[in-house]
N, C-alpha and C positions, 0 to 999 in steps of 0.2 A: 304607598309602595311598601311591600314587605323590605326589601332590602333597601339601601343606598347604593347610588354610584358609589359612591367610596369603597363600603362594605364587598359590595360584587367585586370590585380591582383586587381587594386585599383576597381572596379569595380562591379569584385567581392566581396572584401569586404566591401565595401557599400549595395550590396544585400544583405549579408547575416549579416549583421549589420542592416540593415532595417529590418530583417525577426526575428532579434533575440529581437529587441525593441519593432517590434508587438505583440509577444508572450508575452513577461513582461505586454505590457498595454493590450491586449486586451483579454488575457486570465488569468494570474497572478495576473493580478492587479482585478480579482474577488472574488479572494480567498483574497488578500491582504486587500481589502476593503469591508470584506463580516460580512453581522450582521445576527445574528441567529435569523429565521421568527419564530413570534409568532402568534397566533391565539386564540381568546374568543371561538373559536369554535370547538377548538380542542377535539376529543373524549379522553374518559377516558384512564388511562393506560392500554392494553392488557396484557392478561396473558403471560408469557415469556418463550420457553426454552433455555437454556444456553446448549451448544452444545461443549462438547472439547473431539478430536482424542487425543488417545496417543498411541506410542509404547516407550518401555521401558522408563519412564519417573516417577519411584515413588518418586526421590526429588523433582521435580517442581509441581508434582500433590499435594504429601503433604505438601509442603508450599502454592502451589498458589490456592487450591479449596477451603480452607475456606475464601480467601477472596473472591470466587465468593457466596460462602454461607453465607454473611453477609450485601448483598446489602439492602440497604433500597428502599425498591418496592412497592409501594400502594398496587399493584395488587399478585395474586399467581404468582409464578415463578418454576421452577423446575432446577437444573443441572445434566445434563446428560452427563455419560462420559462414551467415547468408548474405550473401552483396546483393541489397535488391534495386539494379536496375539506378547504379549511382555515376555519376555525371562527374565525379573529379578524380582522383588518383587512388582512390581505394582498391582497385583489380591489383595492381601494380603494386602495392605494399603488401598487400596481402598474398602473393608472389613471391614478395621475397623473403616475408617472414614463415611461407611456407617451407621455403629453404631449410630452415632453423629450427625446426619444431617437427615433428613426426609424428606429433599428437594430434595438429594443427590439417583441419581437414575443411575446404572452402568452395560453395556452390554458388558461381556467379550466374543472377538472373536478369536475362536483357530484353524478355519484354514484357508489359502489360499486362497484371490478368484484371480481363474486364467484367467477372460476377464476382471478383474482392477487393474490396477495398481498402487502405490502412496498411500494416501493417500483418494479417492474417494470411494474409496467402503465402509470404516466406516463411513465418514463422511456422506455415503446414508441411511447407518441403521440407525445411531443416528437422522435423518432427517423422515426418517419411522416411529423409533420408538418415535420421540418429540411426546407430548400430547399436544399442542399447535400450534396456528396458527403463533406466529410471534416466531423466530429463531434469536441466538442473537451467533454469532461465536466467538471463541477464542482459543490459544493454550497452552498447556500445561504450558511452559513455560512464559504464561503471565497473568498481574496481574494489576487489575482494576485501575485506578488513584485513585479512590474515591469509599466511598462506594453507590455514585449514579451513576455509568457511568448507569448501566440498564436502569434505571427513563430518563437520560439524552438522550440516545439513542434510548429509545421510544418513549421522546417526537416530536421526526424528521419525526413519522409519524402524523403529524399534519395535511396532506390531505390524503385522503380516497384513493386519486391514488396511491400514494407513496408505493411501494413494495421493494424497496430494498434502503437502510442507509447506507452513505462509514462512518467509522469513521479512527482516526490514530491511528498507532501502533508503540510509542517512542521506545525508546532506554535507559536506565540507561545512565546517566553521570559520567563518569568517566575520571581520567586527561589519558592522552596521547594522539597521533597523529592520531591511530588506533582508539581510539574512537568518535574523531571528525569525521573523516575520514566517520565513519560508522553512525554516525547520521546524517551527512550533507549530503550524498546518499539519507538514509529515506527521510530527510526532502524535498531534491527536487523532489524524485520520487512521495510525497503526493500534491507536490507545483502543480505537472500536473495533476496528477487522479480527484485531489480535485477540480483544476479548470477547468478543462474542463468536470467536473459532471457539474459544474454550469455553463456552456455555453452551455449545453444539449449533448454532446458530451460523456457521460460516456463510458471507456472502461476497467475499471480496478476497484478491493478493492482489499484490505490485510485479509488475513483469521486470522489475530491477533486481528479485532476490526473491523465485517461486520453484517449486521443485513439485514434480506431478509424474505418473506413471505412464508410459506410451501406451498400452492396453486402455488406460482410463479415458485418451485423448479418442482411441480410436472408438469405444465403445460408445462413445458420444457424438462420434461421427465430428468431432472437431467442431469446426467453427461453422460447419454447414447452417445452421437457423440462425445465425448474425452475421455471414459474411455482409450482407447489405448495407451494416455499420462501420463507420471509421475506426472506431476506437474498439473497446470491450475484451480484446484477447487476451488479458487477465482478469479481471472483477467479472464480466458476465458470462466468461466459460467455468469461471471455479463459482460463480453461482449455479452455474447450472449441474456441475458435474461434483461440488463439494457437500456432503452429509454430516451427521453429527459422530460416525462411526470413523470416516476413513480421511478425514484432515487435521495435520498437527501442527502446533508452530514451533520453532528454533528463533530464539530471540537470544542467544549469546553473543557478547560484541564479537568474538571471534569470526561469527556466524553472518555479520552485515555486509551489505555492499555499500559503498560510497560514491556519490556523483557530486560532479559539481554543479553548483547552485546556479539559478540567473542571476543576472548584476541589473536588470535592470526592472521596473514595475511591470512596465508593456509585454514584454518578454514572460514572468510569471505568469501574469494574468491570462495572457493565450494559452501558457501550459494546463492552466487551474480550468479555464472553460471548456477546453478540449476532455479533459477526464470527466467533468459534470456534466457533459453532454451525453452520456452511456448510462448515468442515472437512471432514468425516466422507462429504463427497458428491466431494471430491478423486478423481482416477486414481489408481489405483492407484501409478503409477511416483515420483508427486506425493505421494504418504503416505509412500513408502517413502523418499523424498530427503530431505522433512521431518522424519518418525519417526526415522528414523536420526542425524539434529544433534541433534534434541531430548530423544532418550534418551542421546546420548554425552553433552549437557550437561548433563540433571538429575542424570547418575549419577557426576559426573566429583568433585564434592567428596565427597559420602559414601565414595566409592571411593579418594581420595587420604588423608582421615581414619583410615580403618581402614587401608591400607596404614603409615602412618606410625607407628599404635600396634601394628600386631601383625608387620608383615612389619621395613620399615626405614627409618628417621624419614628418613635422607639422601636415599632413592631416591624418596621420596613429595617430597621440598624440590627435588630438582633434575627433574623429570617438570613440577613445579610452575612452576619459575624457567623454564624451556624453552618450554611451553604458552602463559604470559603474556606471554611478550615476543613469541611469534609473532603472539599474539593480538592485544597493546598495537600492535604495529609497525604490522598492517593495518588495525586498525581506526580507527586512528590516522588513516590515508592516508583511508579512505573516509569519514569523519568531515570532513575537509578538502574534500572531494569533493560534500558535500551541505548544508556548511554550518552545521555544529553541531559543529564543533572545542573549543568551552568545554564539553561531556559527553568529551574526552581523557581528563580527570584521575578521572573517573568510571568507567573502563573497568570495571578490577577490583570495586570495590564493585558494581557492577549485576550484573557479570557472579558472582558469590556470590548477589546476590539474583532472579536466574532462577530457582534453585533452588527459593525460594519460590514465586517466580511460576507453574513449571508445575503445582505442589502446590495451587494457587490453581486457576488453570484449566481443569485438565485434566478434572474435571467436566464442563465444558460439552459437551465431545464427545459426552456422551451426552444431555444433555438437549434436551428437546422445544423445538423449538423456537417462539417470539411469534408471531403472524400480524398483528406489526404495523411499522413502519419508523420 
């Protein structure tokens, strides 16, 4: 045999230890080292609509819609909220908070549309019916960092190309393992969208903190080629509609929304298969950027274990020491960057527990997906 088993492992893990230290710098390390572009020349603030779907949702709506009614906006602003077809007291609060607000504008839907499914078919009326050019998403369950993320999120369109804004959507902190657990997911799933927006690569937003132009929505004719799917009304409509020209991020904490977290494993885990079920309808170029981190990182400890016992314990500890400090350094920076600097000391443990994680997930790729939201 030209080579060894050994030799081939070790081999391996050096590919995919190179593969995984390019992504850190060449892509991570954008967001890591990224400063919010300013402009003399930036036009005024646009009028805004604030867009949130709900079904059965009257506690999160009645806590979290007057803080979308209290943003400090130069400009007019409107929020508008879609009651899709909800079964408990949400018509009735949102009644009376209409009272109170003037801003506060509300389309209750009472029946069925049966060629969409999810989520999409509200969020196309509330998009119809915005009185407004620029569209500023959110959900039920979340709640502005500040009373300027709006201001801060429409400063992003400071070129005239720019039609669609990724922003982040935290997580409350809370102690336990589950909650780290669940913010340090967010935070790497925002570490790739965010930076591979900024190497022109955009394939994904979060519908908790996305802002996108109405003209953009309608030129794409909306959600028509996926309504068939449950999920995707943000990751496969800003795959399909976001370019290397006309998408920007806003990642100031001013600029976050905040939800709260699940409390329980069961409860995540349904949320986490529901998103990775929308996967599999990615570009092609978008699986291949993806697949390729996610295989270098599932395969990178089994591959440093067996190089350590059968190739050479030193070569597998210093590949090791190399990898995590590139790793520790950036993610470090973009961790500062978004606001969740106390998951620092967590790098390494999470990053070992990926390993489970995609062992966990990676099911869902093929499974069928809910036809519900």
């Amino acid at each position: 045999m030209l080579f060894s088993t050994a030799y081939i492992i070790f081999l391996l893990l050096a590919f995919f230890s190179f593969c995984l230290i390019f992504y850190y710098l060449f892509f991570f390390a954008r967001l890591a080292f990224y400063k919010t572009p300013t402009s003399e020349a930036a036009p005024p603030p646009a009028p805004y609509s604030i867009i949130v779907c709900a079904r059965n949702e009257q506690y999160n709506l009645e806590k979290n819609i007057p803080h979308l009614l209290q943003q400090q906006y130069t400009n007019e602003y409107e929020v508008l909220v879609v009651n899709d077809n909800s079964e408990d007291n949400t018509k009735h609060v949102m009644q009376w908070l209409s009272r109170n607000y003037s801003r506060l504008r509300v389309i209750n839907l009472e029946k069925q549309h049966k060629e969409s499914v999810g989520k999409k078919y509200p969020l196309s009326i509330g998009i119809r019916e915005a009185r407004n050019e620029h569209l500023l998403l959110t959900d039920a369950d979340c709640v502005p960092a500040s009373p300027l993320w709006a201001a801060h999120m429409q400063s992003a369109y400071y070129k005239s190309e720019i039609e669609i804004v990724l922003g982040y959507g935290a997580y409350e902190k809370h102690p336990g393992l589950l909650n780290k657990i669940i913010r340090w997911e967010t935070f790497h799933s925002a570490l790739q969208y965010l930076s591979y927006a900024l190497a022109g690569v955009p394939y994904m937003g979060v519908g908790r903190n996305l802002s996108y132009k109405k003209t953009l929505f309608n030129k794409h004719k909306g959600f028509a080629s996926i309504n068939y799917i449950p999920g995707g009304d943000d990751d496969l409509f800003i795959s399909k509609a976001a370019t290397r020209r006309n998408t920007a991020i806003m990642i100031e904490p001013q600029a976050h929304t905040i939800s709260v977290p699940k409390k329980k494993w069961k409860e995540w885990r349904h949320q986490k298969t529901r998103h990775y079920s929308t996967s599999k309808y990615y570009k092609f170029k978008h699986k291949l950027l993806l697949g390729l981190y996610s295989l270098s990182h599932f395969l990178f400890y089994p591959l440093l274990i067996a190089t350590a016992l059968l190739y050479n314990w030193q070569v597998a500890l210093g590949i090791l020491i190399v990898k995590s400090a590139v790793q520790y350094f950036i993610f470090s920076k973009a961790m500062k960057k978004l606001n969740e600097i106390d998951l620092q000391g967590w790098i390494l443990l999470m990053d070992v527990w990926m390993f489970f994680y995609y062992l966990f997930f990676a099911p869902t790729l093929w499974k069928k997906e809910k036809k519900t939201w």
